[in-house]
VMD Tcl script that draws the C-alpha trace (Angstrom):
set ca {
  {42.96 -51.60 -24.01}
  {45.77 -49.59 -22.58}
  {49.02 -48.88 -24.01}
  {52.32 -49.58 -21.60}
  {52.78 -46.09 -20.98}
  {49.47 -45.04 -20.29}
  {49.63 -48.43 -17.83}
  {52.45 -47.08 -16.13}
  {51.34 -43.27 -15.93}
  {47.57 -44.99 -14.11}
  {49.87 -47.41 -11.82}
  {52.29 -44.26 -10.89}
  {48.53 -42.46 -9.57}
  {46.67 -44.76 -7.92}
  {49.12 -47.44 -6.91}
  {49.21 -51.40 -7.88}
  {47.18 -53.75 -5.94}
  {47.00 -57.21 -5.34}
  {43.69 -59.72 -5.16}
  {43.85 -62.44 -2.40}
  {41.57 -64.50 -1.35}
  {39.51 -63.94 2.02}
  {39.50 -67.91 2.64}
  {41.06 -70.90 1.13}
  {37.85 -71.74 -0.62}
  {36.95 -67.86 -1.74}
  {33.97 -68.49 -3.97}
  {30.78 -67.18 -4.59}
  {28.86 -70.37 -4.35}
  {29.65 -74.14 -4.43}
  {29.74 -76.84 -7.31}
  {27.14 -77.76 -5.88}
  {25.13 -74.40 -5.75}
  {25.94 -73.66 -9.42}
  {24.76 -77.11 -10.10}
  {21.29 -76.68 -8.43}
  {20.52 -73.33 -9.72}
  {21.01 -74.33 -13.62}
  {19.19 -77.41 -13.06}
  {16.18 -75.24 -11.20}
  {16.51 -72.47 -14.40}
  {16.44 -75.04 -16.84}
  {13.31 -76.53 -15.05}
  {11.55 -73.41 -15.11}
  {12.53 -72.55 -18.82}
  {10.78 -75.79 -19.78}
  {7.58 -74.61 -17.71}
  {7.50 -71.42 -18.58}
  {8.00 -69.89 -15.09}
  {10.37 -66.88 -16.90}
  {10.34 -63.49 -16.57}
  {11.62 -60.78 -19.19}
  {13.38 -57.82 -17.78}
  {14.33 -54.48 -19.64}
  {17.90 -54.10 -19.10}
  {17.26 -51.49 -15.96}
  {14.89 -53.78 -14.46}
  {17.36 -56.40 -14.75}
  {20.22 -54.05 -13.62}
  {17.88 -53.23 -10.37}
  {17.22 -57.27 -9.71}
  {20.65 -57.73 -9.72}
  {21.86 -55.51 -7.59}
  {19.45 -56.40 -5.00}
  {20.16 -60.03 -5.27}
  {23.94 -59.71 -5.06}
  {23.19 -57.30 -2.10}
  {21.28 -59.58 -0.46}
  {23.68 -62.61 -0.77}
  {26.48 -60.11 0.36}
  {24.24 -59.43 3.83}
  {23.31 -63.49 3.51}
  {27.48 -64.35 3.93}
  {28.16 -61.75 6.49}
  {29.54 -59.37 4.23}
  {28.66 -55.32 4.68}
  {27.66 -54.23 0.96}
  {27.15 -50.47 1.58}
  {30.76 -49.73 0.05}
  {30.70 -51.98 -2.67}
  {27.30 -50.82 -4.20}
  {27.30 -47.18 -5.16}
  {24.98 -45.56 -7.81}
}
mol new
graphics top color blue
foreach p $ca { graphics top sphere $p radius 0.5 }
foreach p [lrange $ca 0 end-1] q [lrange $ca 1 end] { graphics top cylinder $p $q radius 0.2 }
display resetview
């Protein structure tokens, strides 16, 4: 956690910013979404279609999935991705 000053001395460098939202409804996925991908986890826990990951695999997996529903929605990923 930072302390005021060193809060102020980071603002004073690279400026304060503000987060707005793109659209009214700015979310990742619906209530209905969330809903349908728990339920379809919790199915497959119960039938044993799992996979482990190591934490890099997992790291790579993720990355590719959140590119892909970036490019899925329209939105360019290429800056928001770097290694």
């Amino acid at each position: 956690m930072l302390k005021t000053a060193e809060k102020k001395s980071l603002n004073k460098k690279i400026g304060s910013f503000k987060f707005v939202p793109i659209t009214e409804d700015d979310t990742l996925m619906s209530k209905g979404e969330l809903d349908a991908v728990i339920k379809q986890g919790l199915e497959n826990i119960k039938s044993g279609k799992t996979k482990r990951y190591t934490i890099e695999e997992f790291r790579v997996e993720a990355k590719k999935r959140a590119i892909a529903f970036l490019e899925r929605n329209g939105i360019h990923s290429a800056s928001l991705c770097r290694e």
